[in-house]
C-alpha positions in Angstrom: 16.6 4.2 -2.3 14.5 4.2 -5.6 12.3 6.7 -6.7 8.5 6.2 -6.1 6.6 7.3 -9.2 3.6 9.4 -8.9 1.3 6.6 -8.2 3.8 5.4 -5.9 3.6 8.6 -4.0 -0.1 9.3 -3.7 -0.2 5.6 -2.1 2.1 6.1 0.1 0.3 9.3 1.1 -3.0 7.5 1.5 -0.5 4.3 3.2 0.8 7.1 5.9 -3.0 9.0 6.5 -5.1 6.6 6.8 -3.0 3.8 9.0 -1.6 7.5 11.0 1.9 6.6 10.7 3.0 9.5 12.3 6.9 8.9 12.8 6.9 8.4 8.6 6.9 10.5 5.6 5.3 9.4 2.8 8.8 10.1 0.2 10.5 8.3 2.9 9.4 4.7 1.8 11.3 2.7 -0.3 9.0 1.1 -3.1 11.1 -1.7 -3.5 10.9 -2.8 0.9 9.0 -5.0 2.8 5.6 -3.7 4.2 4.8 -6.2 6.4 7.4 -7.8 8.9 11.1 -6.5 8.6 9.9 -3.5 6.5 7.8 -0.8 7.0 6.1 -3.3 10.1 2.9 -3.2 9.3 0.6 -5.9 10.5 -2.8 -7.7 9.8 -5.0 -4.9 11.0 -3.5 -2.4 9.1 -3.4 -4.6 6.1 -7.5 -4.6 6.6 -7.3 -0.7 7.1 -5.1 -0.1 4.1 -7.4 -2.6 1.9 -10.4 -0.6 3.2 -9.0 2.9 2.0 -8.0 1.6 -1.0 -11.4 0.4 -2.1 -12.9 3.9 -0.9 -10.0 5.5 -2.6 -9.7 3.7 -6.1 -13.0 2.1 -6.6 -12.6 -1.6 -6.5 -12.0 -4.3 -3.3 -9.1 -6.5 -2.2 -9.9 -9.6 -0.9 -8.9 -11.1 2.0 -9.2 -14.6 0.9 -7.1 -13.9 -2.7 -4.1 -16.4 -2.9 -2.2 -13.1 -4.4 -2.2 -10.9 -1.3 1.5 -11.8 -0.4 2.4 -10.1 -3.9 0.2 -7.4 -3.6 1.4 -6.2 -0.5 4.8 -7.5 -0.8 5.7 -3.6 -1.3 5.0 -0.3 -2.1 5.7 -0.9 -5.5 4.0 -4.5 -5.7 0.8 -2.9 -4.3 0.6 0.3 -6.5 1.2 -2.1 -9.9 -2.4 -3.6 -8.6 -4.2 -0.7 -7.9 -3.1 1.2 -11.0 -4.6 -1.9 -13.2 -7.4 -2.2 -11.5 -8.7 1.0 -10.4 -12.2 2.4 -11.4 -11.5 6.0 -10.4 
């Protein structure tokens, strides 16, 4: 598995607190796998939750009508190049 970096990390932190993930450990997902589906199985809700505490997290919203969303969240990785270009805090 690759290595998260530290931004990695810290979302995968906020991933695992705020959708209470409680059979998963942060370190323990791969930046590179699937979040939705086959991956880490998350669904619709929790991509609303995980928007949500991003945007009271980082400063800045994600959109559930943006035609980008299945790159954004294709991953852990995918999702923290986003936030860390456009993050306000």
């Amino acid at each position: 598995m690759p290595n998260q970096t530290p931004a990695e990390r810290e979302l995968a932190e906020l991933l695992v607190e705020n959708l209470n993930l409680e059979d998963v450990e942060p370190a323990q997902i791969d930046p590179e796998a699937a979040l939705f589906n086959t991956g880490l199985g998350l669904d619709s809700i929790d991509a609303l939750e995980l928007a949500l505490a991003i945007s009271k997290r980082y400063g800045f919203q994600l959109r559930s009508d943006n035609e980008e969303n299945l790159r954004i969240f294709a991953s852990l990785r995918a999702l923290s190049a986003h936030v860390e270009q456009h993050r306000t805090t």
